[in-house]
Each structure stands twice: as C-alpha cells, then as structure tokens.
C-alpha positions in Angstrom: -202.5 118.6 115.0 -201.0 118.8 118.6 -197.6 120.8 118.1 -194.8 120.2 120.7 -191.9 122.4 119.6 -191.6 124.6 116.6 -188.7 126.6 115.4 -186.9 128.3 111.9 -186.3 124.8 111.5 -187.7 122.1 113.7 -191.5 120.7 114.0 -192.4 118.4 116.7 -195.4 117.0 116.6 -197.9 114.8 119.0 -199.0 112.1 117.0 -202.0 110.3 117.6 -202.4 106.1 117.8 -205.0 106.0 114.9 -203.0 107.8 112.2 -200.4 106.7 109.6 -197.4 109.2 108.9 -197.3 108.6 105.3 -199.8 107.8 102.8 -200.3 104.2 101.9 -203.2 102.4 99.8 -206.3 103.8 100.9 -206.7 107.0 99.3 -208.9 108.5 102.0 -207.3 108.3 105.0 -206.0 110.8 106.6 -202.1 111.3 106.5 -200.0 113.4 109.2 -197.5 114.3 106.8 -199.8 115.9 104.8 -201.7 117.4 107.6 -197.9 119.0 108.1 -197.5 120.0 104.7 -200.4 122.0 105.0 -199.4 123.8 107.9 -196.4 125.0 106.8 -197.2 125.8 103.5 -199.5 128.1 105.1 -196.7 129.9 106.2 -194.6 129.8 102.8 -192.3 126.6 104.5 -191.4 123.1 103.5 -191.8 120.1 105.6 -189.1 117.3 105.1 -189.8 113.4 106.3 -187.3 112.4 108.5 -188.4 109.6 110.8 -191.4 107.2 110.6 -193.6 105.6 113.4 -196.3 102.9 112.9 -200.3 103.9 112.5 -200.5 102.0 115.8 -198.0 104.2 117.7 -198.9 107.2 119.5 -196.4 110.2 120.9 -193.1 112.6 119.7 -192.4 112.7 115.6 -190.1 115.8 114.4 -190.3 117.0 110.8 -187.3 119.1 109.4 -188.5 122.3 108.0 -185.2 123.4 105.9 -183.9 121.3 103.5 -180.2 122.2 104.3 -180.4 120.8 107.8 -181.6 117.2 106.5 -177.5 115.9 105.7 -176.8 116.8 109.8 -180.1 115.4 110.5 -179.1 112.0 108.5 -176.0 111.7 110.2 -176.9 112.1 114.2 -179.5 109.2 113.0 -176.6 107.6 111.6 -174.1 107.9 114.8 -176.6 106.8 116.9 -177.1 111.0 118.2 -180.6 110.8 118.3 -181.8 109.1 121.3 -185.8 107.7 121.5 -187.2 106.4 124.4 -190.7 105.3 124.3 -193.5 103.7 126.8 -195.1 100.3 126.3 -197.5 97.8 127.9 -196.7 94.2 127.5 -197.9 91.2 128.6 -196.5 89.6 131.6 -194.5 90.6 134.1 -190.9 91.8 133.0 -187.5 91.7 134.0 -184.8 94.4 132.7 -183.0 92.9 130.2 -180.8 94.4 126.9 -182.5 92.3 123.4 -179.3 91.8 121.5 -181.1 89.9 118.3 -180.8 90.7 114.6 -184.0 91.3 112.8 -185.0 90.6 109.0 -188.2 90.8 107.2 -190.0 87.4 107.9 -193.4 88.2 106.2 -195.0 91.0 103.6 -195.0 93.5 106.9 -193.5 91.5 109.5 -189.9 91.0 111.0 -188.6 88.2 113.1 -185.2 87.2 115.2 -182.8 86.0 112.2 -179.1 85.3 112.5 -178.9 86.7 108.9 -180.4 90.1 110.1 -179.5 93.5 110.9 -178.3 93.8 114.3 -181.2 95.6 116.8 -180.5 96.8 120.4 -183.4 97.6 122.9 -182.9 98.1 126.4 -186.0 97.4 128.6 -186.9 98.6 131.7 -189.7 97.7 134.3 -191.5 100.6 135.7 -194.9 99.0 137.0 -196.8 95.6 136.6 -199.6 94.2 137.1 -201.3 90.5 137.6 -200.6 90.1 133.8 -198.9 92.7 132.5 -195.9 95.4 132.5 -195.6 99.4 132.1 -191.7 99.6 130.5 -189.5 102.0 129.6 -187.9 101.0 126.3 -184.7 102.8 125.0 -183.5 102.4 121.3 -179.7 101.9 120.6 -180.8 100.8 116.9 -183.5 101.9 114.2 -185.4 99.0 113.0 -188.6 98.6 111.7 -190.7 97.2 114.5 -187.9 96.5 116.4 -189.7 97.1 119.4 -193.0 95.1 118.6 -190.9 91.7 117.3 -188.0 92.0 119.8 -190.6 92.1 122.5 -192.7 89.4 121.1 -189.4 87.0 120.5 -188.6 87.0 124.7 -192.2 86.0 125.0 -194.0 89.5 125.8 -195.5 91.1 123.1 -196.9 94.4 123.4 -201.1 94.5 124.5 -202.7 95.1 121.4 -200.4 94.2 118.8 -202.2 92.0 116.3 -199.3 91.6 114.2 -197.0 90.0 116.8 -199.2 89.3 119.8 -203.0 89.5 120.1 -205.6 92.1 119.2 -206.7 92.3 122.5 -206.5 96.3 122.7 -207.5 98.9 120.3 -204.2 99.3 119.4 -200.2 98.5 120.1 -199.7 100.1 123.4 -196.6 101.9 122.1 -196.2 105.2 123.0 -192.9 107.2 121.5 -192.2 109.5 125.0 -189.1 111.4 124.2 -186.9 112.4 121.5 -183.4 114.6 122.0 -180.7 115.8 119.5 -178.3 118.1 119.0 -180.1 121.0 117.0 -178.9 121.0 113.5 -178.2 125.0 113.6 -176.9 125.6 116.9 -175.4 122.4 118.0 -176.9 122.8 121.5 -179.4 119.7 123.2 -182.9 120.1 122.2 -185.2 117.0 124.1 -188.8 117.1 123.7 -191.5 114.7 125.3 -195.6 113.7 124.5 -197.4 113.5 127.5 -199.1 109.7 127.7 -202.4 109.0 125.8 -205.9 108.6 127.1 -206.2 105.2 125.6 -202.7 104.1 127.0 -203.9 105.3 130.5 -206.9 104.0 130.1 -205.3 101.1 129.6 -203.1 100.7 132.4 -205.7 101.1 134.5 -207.5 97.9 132.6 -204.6 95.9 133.8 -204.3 97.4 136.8 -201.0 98.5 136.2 -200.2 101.3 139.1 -197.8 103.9 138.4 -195.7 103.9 140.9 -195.1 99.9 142.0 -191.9 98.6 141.2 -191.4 96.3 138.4 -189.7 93.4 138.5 
C-alpha cells in the first residue's frame, strides 16, 4: 500500500489499476479497504469509506480516519468542495469540450446518456494525441458513477481499455485519478494531493505514441 498523505485524520492512498476498493463477490480478492483497515488498526485507528473508484482505475483515494470529521467530509462532497481531476487515454483525437448529459443506469453495471438522468458535468481537456488517440485532462463538476467512462464513450471516444463502454483493447480503462484537494476537515485550510502516473498508463502512451508535450487539439 503506497501512502500519499497521512495525518490525525486523513489517509491518502495510491491505488493501483488491478484492485477493487470494496469487497464484492469473490471472496479472495484482495480488497484496499481492508488492506486500510489493517493498517490503522495496527495503530489502534478506524478507517471510514468515503469515496469509491472503479477496479479498473488507478491513482489518489483518501479514507477518513475519525468518525467525527465524516458530516464535513459529506458536505464539501455535497457543495461540490472537493475537486478531482484525473488523466485518461481515449481513442481519437479530442477537442476541449464541457459533456453536459444526464446519466442513469442503462444495464446491471452500466450507465448511459438519459434525459431522465442525474445531471453529470465533465470538462475535457486535450493535453497530447496521437495518430489514434488522446492524453486528457478530465475535471469533475459532478459525482457519478462512471461518469467519466459513459460520458466519454457517448461523444464517440471512449477510454482505451474500457471493455464496458469501448473495447478491451488495453489491460485496463486508462483512467488514472491525478489529484484530489479539499479544505481539511479540522483546520479548514487547502490540502491537494496528487499520484504520480502509472507504469501501465505510460506504457501505454508510448503504445500510441502519444508524446507528452504536443499539443492536443
């Protein structure tokens, strides 16, 4: 377990692309909220869940350690206070745009564009391409599940690698969760952390020749 930031209060941790956060049918697997559990607890603390990301996605995930910071916690998720920007490849060459589109559940683990849905808000930005495919910056203004992977696969470029709403034609989503910054729940003052960029998502770049550095489009 790769620890970013640790306080009284606060864990930040590093999470790998190949790892689910919270346990789900297979019995075996191994789970980084219980991996968490058992560090603190090693040190007589709690760990509280406060934010989820995919087994695909790879980067920054903070765990509250005190249960009486979890209400302030709840609320800068609910005023929009806690700001997440993460990294992704996607097919094609991309444009900046702003994905106003509401998202509901379409399948058992699947969302789609729905007039009837919650309204999502993703801001994309171009930082390289390549001959097939884009390096972009991608800033939440909403919390939806997936909203990334199915707002990026409704304007016709879905992430590289996502099986669900593209193709398997990586080992995994190329999602990568860069940043995360809040107000800390005890002293009020801006606390921004950041995961350095995986192997496999370099590795991957360099697949599709994607150069840090060129201009997207």
């Amino acid at each position: 377990m790769n620890i970013l930031y640790e306080d009284s209060a606060l864990l930040f941790v590093d999470k790998p692309g190949d790892i689910v956060v919270q346990r789900g049918y297979d019995a075996d697997e191994p789970v980084l909220f219980e991996s968490v559990e058992g560090y603190v607890a090693e040190k007589g603390e709690s760990a509280f869940l406060m934010q989820r990301l995919d087994r695909g996605t790879s980067g920054v995930i903070f765990f509250s350690k005190l249960s009486k910071i979890n209400a302030n916690l709840t609320r800068q998720f609910e005023r929009k206070q806690i700001r997440k920007i993460y990294m992704a490849i996607c097919n094609g060459r991309m444009r900046r745009q702003i994905v106003d589109a509401p998202l509901a559940r379409v399948g058992p683990i699947s969302f789609g564009v729905r007039s009837a849905g919650k309204r999502a808000i993703t801001v994309i930005e171009p930082l390289a391409s390549g001959p097939e495919a884009s390096l972009v910056r991608v800033t939440l203004l909403t919390g939806r599940t997936h909203q990334i992977r199915s707002h990026c696969s409704a304007i016709g470029h879905p992430l590289v690698g996502d099986w669900l709403y593209g193709q398997r034609d990586a080992t995994r989503p190329m999602l990568h969760a860069f940043s995360l910054s809040m107000r800390h729940p005890l002293t009020g003052e801006p606390l921004s952390v950041t995961s350095p960029v995986p192997a496999d998502f370099l590795k991957e770049m360099a697949h599709r020749q994607i150069v840090p550095g060129t201009d997207g489009e």
